[in-house]
VMD Tcl script that draws the C-alpha trace (Angstrom):
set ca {
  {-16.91 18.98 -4.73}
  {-15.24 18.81 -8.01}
  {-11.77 19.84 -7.45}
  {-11.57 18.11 -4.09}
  {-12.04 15.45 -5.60}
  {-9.28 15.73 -8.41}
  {-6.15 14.24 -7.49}
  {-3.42 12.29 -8.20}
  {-2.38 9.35 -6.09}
  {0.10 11.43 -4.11}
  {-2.83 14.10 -3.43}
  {-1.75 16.96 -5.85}
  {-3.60 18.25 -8.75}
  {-1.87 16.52 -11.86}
  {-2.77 20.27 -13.39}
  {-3.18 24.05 -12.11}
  {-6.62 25.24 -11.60}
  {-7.31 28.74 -12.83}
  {-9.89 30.95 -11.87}
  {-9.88 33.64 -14.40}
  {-8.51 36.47 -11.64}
  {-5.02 35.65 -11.41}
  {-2.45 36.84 -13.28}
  {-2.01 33.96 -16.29}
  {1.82 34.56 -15.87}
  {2.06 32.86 -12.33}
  {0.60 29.71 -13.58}
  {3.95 28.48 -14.68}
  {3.61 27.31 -18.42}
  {6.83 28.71 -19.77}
  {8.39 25.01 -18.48}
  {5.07 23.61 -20.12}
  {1.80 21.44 -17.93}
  {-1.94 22.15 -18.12}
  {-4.08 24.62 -16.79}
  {-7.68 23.93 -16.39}
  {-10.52 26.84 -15.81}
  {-14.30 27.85 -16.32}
  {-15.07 25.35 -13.88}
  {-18.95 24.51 -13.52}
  {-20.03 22.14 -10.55}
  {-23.77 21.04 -11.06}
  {-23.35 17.98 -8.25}
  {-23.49 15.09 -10.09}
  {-21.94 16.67 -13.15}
  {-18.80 19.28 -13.46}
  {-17.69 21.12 -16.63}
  {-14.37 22.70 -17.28}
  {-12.29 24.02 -19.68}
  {-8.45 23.58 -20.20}
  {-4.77 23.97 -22.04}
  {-2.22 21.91 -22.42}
  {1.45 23.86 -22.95}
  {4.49 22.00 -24.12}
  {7.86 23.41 -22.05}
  {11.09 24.59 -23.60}
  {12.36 21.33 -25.03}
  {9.87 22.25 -27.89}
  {10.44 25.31 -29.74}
  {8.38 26.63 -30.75}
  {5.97 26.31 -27.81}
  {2.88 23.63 -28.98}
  {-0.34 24.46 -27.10}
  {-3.78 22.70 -27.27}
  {-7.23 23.57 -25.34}
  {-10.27 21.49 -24.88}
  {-13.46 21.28 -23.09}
  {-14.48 18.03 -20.92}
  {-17.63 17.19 -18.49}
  {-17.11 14.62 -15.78}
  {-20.33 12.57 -14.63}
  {-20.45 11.21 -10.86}
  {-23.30 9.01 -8.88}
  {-22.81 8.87 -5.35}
  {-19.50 10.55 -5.16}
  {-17.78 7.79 -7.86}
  {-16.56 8.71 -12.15}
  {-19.32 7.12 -13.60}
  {-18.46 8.63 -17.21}
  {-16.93 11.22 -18.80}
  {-16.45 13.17 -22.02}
  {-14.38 15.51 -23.91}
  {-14.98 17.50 -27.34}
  {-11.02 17.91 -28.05}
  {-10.94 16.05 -31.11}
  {-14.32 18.20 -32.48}
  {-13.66 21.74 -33.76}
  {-10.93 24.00 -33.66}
  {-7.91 23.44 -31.17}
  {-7.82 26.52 -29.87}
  {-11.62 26.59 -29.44}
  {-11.80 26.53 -25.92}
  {-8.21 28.66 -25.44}
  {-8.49 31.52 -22.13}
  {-6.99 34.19 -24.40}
  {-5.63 35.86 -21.20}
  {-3.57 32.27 -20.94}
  {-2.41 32.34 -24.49}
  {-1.39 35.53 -24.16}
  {1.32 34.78 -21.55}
  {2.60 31.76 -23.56}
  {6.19 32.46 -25.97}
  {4.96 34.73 -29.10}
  {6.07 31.79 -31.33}
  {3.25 29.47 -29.72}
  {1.62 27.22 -31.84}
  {-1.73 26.08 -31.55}
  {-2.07 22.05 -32.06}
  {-4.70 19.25 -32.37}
  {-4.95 17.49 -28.84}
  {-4.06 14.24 -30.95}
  {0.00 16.13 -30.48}
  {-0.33 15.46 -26.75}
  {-2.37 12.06 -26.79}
  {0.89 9.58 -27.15}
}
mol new
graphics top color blue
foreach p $ca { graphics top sphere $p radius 0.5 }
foreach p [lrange $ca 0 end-1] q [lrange $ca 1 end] { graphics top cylinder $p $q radius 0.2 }
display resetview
């Protein structure tokens, strides 16, 4: 239910959904985006995990992960909430998808992507 109902206004996903069996490399983050995974879809609630990758007009690479849980009644948002300005930044990292990033990579607060 979840990821059908995640996207943008011209029907795409505004990120790349990861399911933990494909190869990290083919999700594309060497020109930078997000990647979201460890997606769990209790019906009126959904969990996931994700990255967000600068591309190759920063060098080094800047990275940042987070976790956020999405609340729904009747089909519609009703609330949501994310934990990436608690803890570490790379506290919710896929190390599989850090390891595919540029070796320079640098991990960052999500406040480096927020504006």
């Amino acid at each position: 239910m979840f990821l059908a109902e995640l996207r943008s206004t011209d029907g795409s996903f505004p990120s790349v959904y990861w399911n933990g069996d494909d190869d990290p490399a083919s999700l594309g983050l060497e020109d930078g985006g997000a990647v979201i995974y460890n997606l769990v879809d209790a019906g009126d609630e959904a969990s996931f995990q994700g990255i967000i990758v600068t591309g190759t007009e920063v060098d080094p690479a800047v990275y940042t992960c987070f976790q956020a849980t999405v609340r729904f009644e009747r089909g519609v948002v009703v609330g949501w909430s994310s934990d990436h300005e608690a803890g570490q930044p790379d506290e919710h990292c896929a190390a599989e998808i850090v390891n595919v990033l540029s070796e320079d990579a640098q991990v960052a607060p999500f406040s480096a992507f927020d504006g």
